[in-house]
N, C-alpha and C positions, 0 to 999 in steps of 0.2 A: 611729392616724389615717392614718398612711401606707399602710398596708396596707388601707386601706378606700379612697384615692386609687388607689392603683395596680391594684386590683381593680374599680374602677366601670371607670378607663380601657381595662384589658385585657375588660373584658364587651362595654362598649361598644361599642369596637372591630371583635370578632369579630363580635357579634350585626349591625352594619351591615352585612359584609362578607359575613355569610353571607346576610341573607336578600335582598340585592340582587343576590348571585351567583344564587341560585336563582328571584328576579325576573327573571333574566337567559333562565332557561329558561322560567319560565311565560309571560310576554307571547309569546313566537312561538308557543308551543304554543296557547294562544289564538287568536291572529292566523288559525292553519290550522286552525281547530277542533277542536281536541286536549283531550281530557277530562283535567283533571289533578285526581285524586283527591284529594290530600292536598299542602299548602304548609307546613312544619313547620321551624321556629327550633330546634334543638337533636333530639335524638333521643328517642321517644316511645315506648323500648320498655316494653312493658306496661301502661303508664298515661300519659297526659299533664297537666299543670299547667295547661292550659287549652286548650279546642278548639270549635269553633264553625262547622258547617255551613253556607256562603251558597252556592244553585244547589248546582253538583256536586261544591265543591272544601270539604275540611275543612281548617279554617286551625288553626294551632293551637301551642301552646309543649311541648316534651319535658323530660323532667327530665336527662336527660345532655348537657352540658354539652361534645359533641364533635364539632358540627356541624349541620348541616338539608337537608331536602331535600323535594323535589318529589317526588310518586308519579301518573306518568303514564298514562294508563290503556293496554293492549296494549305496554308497554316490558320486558322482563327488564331488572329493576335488582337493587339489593341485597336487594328486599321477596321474591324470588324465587316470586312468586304466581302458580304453576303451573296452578292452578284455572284462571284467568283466561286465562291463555294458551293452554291446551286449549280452548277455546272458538273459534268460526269468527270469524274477525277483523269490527270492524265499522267503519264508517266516521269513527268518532269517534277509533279509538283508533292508538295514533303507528304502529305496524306496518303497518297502510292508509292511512300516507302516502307521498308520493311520496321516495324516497331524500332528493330536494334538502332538501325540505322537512325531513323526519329533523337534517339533518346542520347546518342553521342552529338547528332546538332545541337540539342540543347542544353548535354553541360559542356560544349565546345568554349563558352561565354566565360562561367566561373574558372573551367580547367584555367584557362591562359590568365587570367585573376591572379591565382595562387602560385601560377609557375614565375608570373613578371613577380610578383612581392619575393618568390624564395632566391631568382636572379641575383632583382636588384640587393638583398642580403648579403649574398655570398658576395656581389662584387663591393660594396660596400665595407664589409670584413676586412680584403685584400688591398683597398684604397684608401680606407680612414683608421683601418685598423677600430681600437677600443678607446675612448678617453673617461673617463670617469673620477669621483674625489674620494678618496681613501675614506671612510666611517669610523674608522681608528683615527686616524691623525685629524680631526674636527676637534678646535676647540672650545670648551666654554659650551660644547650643546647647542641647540639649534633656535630658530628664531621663530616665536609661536607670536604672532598677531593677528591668527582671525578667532573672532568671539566663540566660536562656536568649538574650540579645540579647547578653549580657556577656559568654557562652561564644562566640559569634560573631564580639568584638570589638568592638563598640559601646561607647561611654563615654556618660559625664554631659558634657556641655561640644561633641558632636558637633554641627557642622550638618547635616542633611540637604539634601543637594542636588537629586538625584533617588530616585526610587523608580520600578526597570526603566527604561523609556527616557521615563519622564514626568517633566518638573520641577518641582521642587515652590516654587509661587507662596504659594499657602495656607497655612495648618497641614493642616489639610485635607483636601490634598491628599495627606500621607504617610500616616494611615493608610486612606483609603479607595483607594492604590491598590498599598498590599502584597498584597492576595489576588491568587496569581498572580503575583507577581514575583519572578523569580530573582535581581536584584544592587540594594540601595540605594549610593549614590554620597555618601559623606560629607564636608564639609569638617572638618580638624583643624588646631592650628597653621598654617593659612593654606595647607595642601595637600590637595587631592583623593584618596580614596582608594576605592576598590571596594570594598564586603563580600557576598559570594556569599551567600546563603540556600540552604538545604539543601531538600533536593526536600520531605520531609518536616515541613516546616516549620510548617504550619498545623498537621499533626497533633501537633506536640511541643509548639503554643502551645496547644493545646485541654487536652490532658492537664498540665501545666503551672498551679502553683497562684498564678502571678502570669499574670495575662489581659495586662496590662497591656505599652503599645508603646513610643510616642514620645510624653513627655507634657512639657506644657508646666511651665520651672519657676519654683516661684511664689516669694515673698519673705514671709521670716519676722513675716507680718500676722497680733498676735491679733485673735483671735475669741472665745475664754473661757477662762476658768482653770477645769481641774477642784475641782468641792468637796473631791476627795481629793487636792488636789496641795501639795506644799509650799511653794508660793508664793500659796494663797489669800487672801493678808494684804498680798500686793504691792502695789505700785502700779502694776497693771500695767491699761490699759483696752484695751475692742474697736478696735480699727483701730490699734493702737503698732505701730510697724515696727521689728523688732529691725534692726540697721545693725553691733553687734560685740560677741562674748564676749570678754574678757578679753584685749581691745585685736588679737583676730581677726576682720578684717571677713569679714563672713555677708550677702552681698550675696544669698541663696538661703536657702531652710529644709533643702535637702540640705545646704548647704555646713557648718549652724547643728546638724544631726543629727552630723556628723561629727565637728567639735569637740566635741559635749557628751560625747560617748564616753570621750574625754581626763579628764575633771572627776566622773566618776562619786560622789555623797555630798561633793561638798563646794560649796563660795560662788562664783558666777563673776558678774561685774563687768558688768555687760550694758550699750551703750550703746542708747538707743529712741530714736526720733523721735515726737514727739506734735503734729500740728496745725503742721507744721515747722519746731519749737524741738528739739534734741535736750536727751536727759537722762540722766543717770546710774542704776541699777536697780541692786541686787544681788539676786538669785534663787539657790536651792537647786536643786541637782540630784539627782536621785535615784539610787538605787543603778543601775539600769537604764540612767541614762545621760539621760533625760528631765527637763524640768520643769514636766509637766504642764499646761502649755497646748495650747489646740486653736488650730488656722493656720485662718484663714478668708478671706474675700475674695475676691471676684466677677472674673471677667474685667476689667468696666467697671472694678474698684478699682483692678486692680492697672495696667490700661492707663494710668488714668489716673496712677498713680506713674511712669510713663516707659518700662514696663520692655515694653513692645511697643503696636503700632497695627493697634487695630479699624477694620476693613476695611467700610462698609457701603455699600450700592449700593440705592437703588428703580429702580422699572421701571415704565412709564405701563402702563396696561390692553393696548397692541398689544405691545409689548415681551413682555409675561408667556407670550403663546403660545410664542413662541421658547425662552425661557428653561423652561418646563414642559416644551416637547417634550425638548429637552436632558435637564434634568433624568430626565424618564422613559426616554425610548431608554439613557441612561447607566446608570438602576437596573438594566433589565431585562439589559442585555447583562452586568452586572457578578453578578447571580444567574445567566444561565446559566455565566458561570465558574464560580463556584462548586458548582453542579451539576455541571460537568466533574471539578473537583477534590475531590468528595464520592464519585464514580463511580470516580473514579482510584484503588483501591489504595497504591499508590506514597505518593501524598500525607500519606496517615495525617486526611486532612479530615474523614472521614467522624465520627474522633473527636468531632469538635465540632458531631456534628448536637444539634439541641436540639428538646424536645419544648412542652409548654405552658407548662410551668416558664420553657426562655427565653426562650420569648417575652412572657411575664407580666412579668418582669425587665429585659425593653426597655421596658418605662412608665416614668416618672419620678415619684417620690415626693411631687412638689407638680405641681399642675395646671398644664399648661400645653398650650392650646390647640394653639399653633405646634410643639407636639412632639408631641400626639398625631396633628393629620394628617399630620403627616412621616411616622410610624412606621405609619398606616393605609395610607397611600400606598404605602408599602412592603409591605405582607402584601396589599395588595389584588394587586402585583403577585406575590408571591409565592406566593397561592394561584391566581391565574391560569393560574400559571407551571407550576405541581406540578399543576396539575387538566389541564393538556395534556399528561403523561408519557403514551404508549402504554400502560397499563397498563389490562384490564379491570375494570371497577367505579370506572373513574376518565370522567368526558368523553374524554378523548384517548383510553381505550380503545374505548366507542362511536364517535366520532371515524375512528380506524382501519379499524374494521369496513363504517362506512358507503363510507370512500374506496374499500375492496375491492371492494364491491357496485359503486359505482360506477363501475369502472375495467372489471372482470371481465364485471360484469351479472350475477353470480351473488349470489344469497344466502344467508350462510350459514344452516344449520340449526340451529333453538329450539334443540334440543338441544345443538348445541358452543356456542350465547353461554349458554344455562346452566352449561355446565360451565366454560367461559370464567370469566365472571361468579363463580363460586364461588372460582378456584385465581385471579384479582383479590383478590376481599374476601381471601383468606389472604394472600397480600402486603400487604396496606395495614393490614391490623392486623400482621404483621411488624412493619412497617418504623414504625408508633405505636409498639409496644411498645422497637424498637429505638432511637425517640428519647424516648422518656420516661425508659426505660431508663440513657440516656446522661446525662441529669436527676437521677434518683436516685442515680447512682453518682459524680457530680460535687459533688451536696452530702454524699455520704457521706465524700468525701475529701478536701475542702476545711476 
């Protein structure tokens, strides 16, 4: 069931994104009378799953599952329909339009990109409002368990103060502003300390079989006893907050991992709180060090046990424009870093490109509206962002071409945006192959 969740969302998703992106180009080409052949949801090589002729344009669904587009009539695109273009250009078709004209059909694609992500922000703003965890009221510091933060000197117990020269108000705010930042600023023992990040950093956390940063820590709340655990027979119910092993107080489920390791196969004396009476437990540990319970509990639970404070803010309908725009100018500037740091060698970033795989894996497992336009929001900007690279057989590679013409007065020759056009498409299946690639080789070794 999860995987039928998380596969409507990623469908959904893409299919909106794509065919209002390429909605983006047929309305102008319209507007200047521009024939556009064919309007297609997915790719339709050899056959398509559904297609239907209205006037001159065939609409229609493809069975590959790795994008859509527009076939514009007199364009060298990817259809590379040389028949057609040997032909003496006619008034309908985009070639016997004026440059200007040319060049607003094709950033018609990303325009609508960026206008649906700054929308969906601003409505978003005005219907979920802000929720986030105070960085002030966290206690006890944050919860460092991947090796690579530990080799750098990060502990379990650290505050973060800042991350680069930004301070950290939110939770938040520490991991959306490590991409690109060379030094976080820790509180320990009641003194400030610098820890440098290595230039390679992104690329050692990509490669790296703990993904995982600055995570918030939770307290030893069950949530169910395994049927193979040896404490099925307990009295142990969903929401008991373990409080101390064997007169060790486990104010944390790290703290409560670390003692059971001590006790491996034998009886430890648990104290719970239930409904807030405490009570006496004795529970089995297993040879592993475990007693087979699963930790659950929501943000709201545990906030509401004391151990930090949700942060929530609405915004009237005039408010929300402000806050969306933010929101979006923030996304976008924050993806071309990352584009910088993908481009960079150095960085080792590029490791962590991901293909459909991760973006399929940024869905969440149970529905949730306010996460999927978050996350649409973001790919709207992201395919925006990646359809304006210079790159032939991309928009920003037409895009290019046009500004040439523009600038020059020359035009270039069918002939070089053919070949153009060609040695494009072999980059862009590259650089798919090189992120699916990074997909497959990331579940093969995790």
């Amino acid at each position: 069931m999860e995987f039928i969740i998380k596969i409507s969302q990623f469908l959904l998703s893409l299919s909106l994104l794509i065919v209002l992106h390429e909605l983006g180009h047929f309305i102008p080409a319209r507007l200047f009378k521009t024939r556009v052949e064919k309007f297609y949801l997915f790719f339709d090589i050899k056959y398509s799953l559904f297609k239907k002729k209205i006037g001159d344009t065939v609409y229609g669904i493809g069975w590959l599952p790795l994008g859509g587009y527009v076939k514009i009539a007199g364009m060298i695109d990817e259809s590379m329909d040389k028949e057609q273009m040997a032909l003496p250009p006619q008034p309908w078709e985009f070639r016997a339009k004026p440059a200007w004209q040319r060049l607003i059909i094709m950033l018609g694609g990303v325009t609508v990109n960026f206008v649906l992500a700054l929308l969906i922000y601003i409505v978003m703003a005005f219907a979920y409002g802000d929720t986030d965890i105070s960085a002030a009221s966290i206690k006890d510091g944050y919860l460092i368990d991947n090796p690579l933060l530990i080799d750098l000197g990060f502990q379990t117990g650290d505050d973060i103060v800042k991350v680069g020269d930004t301070k950290v108000v939110n939770y938040s705010d520490v991991n959306t502003n490590i991409i690109g930042a060379e030094t976080v600023t820790i509180e320990r023992n009641g003194a400030e300390q610098t820890i440098t990040l290595p230039e390679d950093f992104l690329g050692q956390l990509s490669t790296s079989k703990h993904e995982g940063l600055f995570s918030i820590r939770k307290p030893f709340l069950v949530n169910a006893v395994s049927d193979t655990s040896l404490n099925k027979s307990a009295d142990l119910k969903k929401g008991d907050l373990v409080k101390s092993i064997n007169g060790k107080s486990v104010e944390y489920f790290d703290q409560a991992e670390d003692v059971l390791k001590s006790f491996k196969g034998q009886t430890v004396a648990t104290e719970i709180v239930r409904n807030g009476e405490s009570k006496r437990i004795d529970l089995q540990v297993d040879d592993t060090g475990k007693l087979g319970v699963e930790v659950g509990g929501s943000y709201n639970d545990i906030a509401a046990l004391g151990y930090f404070d949700i942060v929530r803010k609405e915004y009237t309908f005039g408010e929300s424009f402000g806050i969306g725009l933010n929101r979006f100018t923030s996304q976008i500037t924050g993806y071309f870093t990352q584009l910088k740091l993908i481009f960079s060698p150095s960085t080792g970033a590029y490791k962590g490109v991901g293909g459909f795989k991760a973006i399929f894996d940024v869905f969440p497992s149970t529905w949730s509206w306010e996460y999927f336009w978050g996350i649409t929001a973001f790919l709207s900007i992201m395919l925006g962002v990646l359809n304006l690279l210079p790159i032939p057989a991309l928009d920003g590679g037409h895009v290019m071409f046009l500004l040439y013409e523009m600038i020059s007065g020359r035009t270039p020759s069918e002939k070089f945006l053919e070949r153009a056009q060609l040695v494009g498409f072999v980059i862009l299946i590259m650089l798919v192959l090189f992120a699916n690639g990074n997909d497959i080789f990331k579940a093969i070794t995790d």
